[in-house]
N, C-alpha and C positions, 0 to 999 in steps of 0.2 A: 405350716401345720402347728394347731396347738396341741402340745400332749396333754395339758391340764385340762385340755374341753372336757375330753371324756371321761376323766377321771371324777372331777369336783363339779359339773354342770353350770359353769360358766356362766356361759350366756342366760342362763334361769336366773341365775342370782344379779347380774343388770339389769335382767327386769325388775327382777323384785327391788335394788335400788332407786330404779328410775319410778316405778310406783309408789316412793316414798322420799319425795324433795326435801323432807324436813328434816331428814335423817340422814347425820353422814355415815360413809362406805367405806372405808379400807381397804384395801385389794391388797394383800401382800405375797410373795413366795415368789413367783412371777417376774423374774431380772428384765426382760425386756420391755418391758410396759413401765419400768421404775420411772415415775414423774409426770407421767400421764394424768390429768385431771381431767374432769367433767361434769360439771353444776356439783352435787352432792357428791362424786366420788373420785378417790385419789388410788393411783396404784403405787405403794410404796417398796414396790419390790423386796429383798432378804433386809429382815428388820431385827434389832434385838428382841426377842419374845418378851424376857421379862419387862422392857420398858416400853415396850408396843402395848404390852394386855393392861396395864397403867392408864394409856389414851382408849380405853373398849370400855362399852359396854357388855353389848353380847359375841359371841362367837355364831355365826353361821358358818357351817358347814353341811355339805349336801353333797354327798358322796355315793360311788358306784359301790363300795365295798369300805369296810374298817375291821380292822383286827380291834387292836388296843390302842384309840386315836389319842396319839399323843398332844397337842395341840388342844384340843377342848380338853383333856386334863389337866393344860399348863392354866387356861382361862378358867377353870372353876377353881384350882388351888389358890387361884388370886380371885377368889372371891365372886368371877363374873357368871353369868347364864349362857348356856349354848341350847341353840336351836340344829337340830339334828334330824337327819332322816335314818340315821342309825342308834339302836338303843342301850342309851347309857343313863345308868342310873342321875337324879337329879335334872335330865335336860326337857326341853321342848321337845317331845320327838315327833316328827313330822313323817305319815307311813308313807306318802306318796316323795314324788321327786320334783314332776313337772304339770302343767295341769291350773286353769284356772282355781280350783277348790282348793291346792293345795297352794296354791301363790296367796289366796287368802289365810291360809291356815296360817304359811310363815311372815305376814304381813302383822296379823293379829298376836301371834306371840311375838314378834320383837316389839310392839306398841303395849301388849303388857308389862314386859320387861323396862322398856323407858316408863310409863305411867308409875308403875312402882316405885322404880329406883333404888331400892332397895341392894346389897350386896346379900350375895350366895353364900351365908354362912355354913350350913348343912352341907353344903356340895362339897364347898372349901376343906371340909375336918373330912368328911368321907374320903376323898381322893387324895388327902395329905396320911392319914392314915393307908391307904391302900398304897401308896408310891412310896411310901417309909422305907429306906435303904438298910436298915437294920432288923426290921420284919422280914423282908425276902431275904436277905441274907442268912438268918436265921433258920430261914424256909428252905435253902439250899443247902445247907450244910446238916437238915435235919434228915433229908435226905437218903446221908449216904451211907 
């Protein structure tokens, strides 16, 4: 059993790899797949984030639910794009999950996002100001 199927839609996002050869995948989080490869994608199981988001581009993530997704905040305060079915300021957001229309939807912004090349500077300063440990700190002791 995977418990990550139903969480992050898995098996969507192999397709949407295998629908795009020319683009490598990352598959991280995931211990028992760690080493696994195929054409375009590698599963690199528990990875250091900040030297993982270094080899990225974008972030997809496609998710059942998010609070306050930590992971596309680490990828935009390093500058990158995340493509999302969840809404956060600065991202792709994509409304659907699964679904030929929306496989094209997350096909076409990650091919913006490479065509660009460009880094997320916007994103970058928003989410580094909003995760500022001396803001909420501030926030919490203003409080009481």
């Amino acid at each position: 059993i995977n418990a990550t199927q139903d969480m992050y839609y898995e098996d969507h996002m192999y397709d949407i790899a295998r629908a795009m050869p020319d683009v490598q995948f990352k598959f991280f989080g995931n211990k028992q797949k760690t080493g696994r490869k195929e054409d375009n994608q590698e599963w690199v199981g528990y990875v250091d984030m900040d030297e993982f988001i270094d080899t990225c581009t974008v972030n997809l993530r496609l998710t059942v639910h998010d609070g306050l997704p930590l992971t596309p905040i680490q990828f935009f305060m390093k500058g990158r794009h995340v493509v999302t079915n969840v809404d956060l300021p600065y991202a792709y957001t994509i409304n659907e999950t699964e679904g030929d229309k929306t496989k094209a939807q997350i096909i076409k912004s990650i091919r913006e996002i490479k065509n660009d090349g460009k880094v997320n500077v916007e994103a970058s300063q928003y989410y580094r100001d909003l995760m500022d440990h001396n803001k909420f700190r501030e926030m919490v002791y203003a409080q009481k």
